[in-house]
N, C-alpha and C positions, 0 to 999 in steps of 0.2 A: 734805609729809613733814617740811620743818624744822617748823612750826607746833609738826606731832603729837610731836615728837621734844624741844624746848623744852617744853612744856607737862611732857611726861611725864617730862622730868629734873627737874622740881621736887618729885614726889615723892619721887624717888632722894634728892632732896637731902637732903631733911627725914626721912627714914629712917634716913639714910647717920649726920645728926647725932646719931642715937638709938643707934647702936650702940657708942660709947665707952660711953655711961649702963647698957647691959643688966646688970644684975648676974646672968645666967642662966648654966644648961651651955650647953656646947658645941654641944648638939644644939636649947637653944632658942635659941641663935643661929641656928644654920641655919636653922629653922623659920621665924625672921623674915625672912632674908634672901630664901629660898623666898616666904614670903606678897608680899613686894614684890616678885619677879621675875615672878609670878603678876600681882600688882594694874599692875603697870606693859606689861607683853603685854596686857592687858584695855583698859587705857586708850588701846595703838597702835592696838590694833586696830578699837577703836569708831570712834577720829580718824576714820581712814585710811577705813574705811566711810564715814564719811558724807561724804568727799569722793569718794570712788568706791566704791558700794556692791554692782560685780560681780565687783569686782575676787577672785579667790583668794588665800590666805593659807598661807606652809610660817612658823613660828614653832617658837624651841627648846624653849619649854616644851607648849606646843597641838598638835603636828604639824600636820600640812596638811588645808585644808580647799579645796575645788576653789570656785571663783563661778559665776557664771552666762557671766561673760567668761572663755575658758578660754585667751586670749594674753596675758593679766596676772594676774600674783597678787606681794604684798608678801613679802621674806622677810625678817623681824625675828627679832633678838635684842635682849632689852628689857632685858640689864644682864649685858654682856659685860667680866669679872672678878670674877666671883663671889666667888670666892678673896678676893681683896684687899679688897672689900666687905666680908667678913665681919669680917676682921682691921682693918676702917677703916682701908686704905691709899686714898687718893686716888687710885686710878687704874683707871676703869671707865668703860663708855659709854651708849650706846644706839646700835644699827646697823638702819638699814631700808636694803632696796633693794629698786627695781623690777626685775620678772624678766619681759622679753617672748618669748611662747615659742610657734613656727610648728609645723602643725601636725605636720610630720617630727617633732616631738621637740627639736629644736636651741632651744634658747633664746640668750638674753643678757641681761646687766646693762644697761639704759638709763636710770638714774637710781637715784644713794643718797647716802645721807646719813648722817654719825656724829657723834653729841655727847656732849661730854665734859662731864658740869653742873659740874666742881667748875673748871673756868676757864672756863668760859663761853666753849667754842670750840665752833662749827659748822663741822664738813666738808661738803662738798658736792659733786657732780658731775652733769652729763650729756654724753651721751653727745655726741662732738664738740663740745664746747661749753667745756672746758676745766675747772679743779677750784678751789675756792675755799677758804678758811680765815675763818671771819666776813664775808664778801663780798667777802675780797680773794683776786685770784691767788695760786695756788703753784704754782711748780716745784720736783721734787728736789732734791737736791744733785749738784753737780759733781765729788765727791771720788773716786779712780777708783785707792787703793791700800788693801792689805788693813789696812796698819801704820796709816795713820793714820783708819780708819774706824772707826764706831759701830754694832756688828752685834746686834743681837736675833735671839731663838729662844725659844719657848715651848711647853707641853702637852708637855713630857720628859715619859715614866712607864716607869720601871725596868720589866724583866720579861724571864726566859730568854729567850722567845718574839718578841721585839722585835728589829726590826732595827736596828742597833746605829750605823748609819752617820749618824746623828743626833747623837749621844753622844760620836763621832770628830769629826764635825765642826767638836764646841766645840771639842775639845782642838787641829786643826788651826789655828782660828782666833787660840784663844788664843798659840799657840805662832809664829805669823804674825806679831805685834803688835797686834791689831784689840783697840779695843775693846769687851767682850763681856756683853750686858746679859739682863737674865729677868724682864719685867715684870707680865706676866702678862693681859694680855686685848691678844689679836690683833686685832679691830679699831681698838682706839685707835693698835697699833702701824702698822699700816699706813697714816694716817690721819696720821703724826705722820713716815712714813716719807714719804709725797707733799710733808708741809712742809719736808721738806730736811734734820728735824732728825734721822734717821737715815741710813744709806747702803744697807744689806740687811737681809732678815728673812727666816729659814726655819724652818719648821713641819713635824714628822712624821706630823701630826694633826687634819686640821681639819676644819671643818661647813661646810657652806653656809653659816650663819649668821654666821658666825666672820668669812668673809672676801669674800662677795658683795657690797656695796656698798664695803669697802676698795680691791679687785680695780680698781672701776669709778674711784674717789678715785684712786688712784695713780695708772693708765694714762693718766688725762686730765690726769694731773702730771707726764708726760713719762716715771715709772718702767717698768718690767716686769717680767714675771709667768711664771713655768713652774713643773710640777710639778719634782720632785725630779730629777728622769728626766729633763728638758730639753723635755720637750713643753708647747704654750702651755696655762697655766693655765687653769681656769674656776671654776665657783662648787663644782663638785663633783668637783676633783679629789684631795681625800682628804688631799694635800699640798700644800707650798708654798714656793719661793725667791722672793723679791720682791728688786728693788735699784734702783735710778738706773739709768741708761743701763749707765755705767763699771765697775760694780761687777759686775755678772752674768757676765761669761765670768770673772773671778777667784775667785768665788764659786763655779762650776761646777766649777773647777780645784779647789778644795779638796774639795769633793761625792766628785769622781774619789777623790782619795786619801787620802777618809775611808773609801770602800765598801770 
């Protein structure tokens, strides 16, 4: 997984440095940033084949393709920040994780991994085994007050129709003292939340892709994980509060009285 994940951010890379040069629209921007998100899913997915070639595949761009081994299949996202990509902001990833899955239905996360090419950080985890940063240990952070934390949220989208307690949440947070940040690709956050260097993250919005191998990063970094609602997280629970130990019942407490 790191191999395929190294490898395939070197294309990221040399793309990434193409996109200040484009003197195109807007929409041939995208198209570029489209054909790499494309060519770089192409290139996990071959990897990852040829070291397990029965494995099944759910990817953001491919959808799901079942193997011939139907208790593993890879779930990637081969360039989570699209957004910021396009605008060549430095901050995007690569996310794969392993999904082993009985035949009830119940799965889980037992291995992922996220990389970040523009600093050359490898996240890593399995399951009981604890979570790494370039091969060294991480744990969370210990900070365990609203005032003086470093809270991220991402995927807002305005709309009648939306539940709003999202929305409240910032203005809770802000209004708390926390510092309150929007970066825009949720696996690097969660990823960057296992290293300590945040304290919580909440989502209205998310994919399997988005946060299955983060989910797995964290928890073996000591963090936790619930949907919005307080029930334990998984890869497809639609939403997401992540924090440290300390920070999750305060974090809840604002949830309450933002709804």
């Amino acid at each position: 997984m790191s191999a395929a994940a190294i490898k395939a951010g070197k294309g990221l890379l040399r793309d990434f440095g193409e996109i200040d040069q484009l003197h195109i629209s807007k929409k041939g921007t995208a198209n570029f940033v489209t054909a790499t998100d494309v060519r770089t899913e192409k290139l996990l997915q071959r990897e990852l084949s040829a070291s397990r070639p029965n494995f099944g595949f759910m990817m953001e761009e491919s959808g799901e393709s079942e193997g011939k081994d139907k208790s593993h299949r890879w779930i990637i996202d081969p360039l989570d920040g699209t957004s910021n990509f396009i605008h060549a902001i430095p901050y995007f990833c690569i996310s794969i994780a392993l999904e082993k899955r009985e035949p009830s239905g119940k799965s889980e996360i037992v291995a992922g991994v996220i990389f970040d090419p523009i600093h050359n950080e490898l996240f890593a985890a399995e399951k009981y085994k604890g979570a790494t940063l370039n091969d060294r240990r991480i744990v969370v952070s210990s900070r365990d007050k609203v005032e003086d934390s470093m809270l991220v949220t991402g995927g807002l989208r305005f709309s009648p129709k939306n539940d709003m307690t999202a929305f409240m949440l910032c203005d809770k947070a802000i209004t708390s003292g926390a510092t309150l940040r929007y970066f825009g690709a949720t696996a690097l956050d969660l990823a960057n939340l296992a290293a300590g260097r945040f304290d919580a993250c909440w989502y209205a919005q998310v994919q399997p892709w988005d946060i299955a191998a983060g989910l797995l990063i964290l928890q073996e970094a000591g963090g936790m994980a619930t949907d919005l609602g307080g029930a334990a997280a998984t890869s497809y629970s639609g939403n997401l509060l992540a924090s440290n130990r300390h920070m999750h019942t305060p974090m809840q407490s604002l949830i309450a009285k933002a709804a």
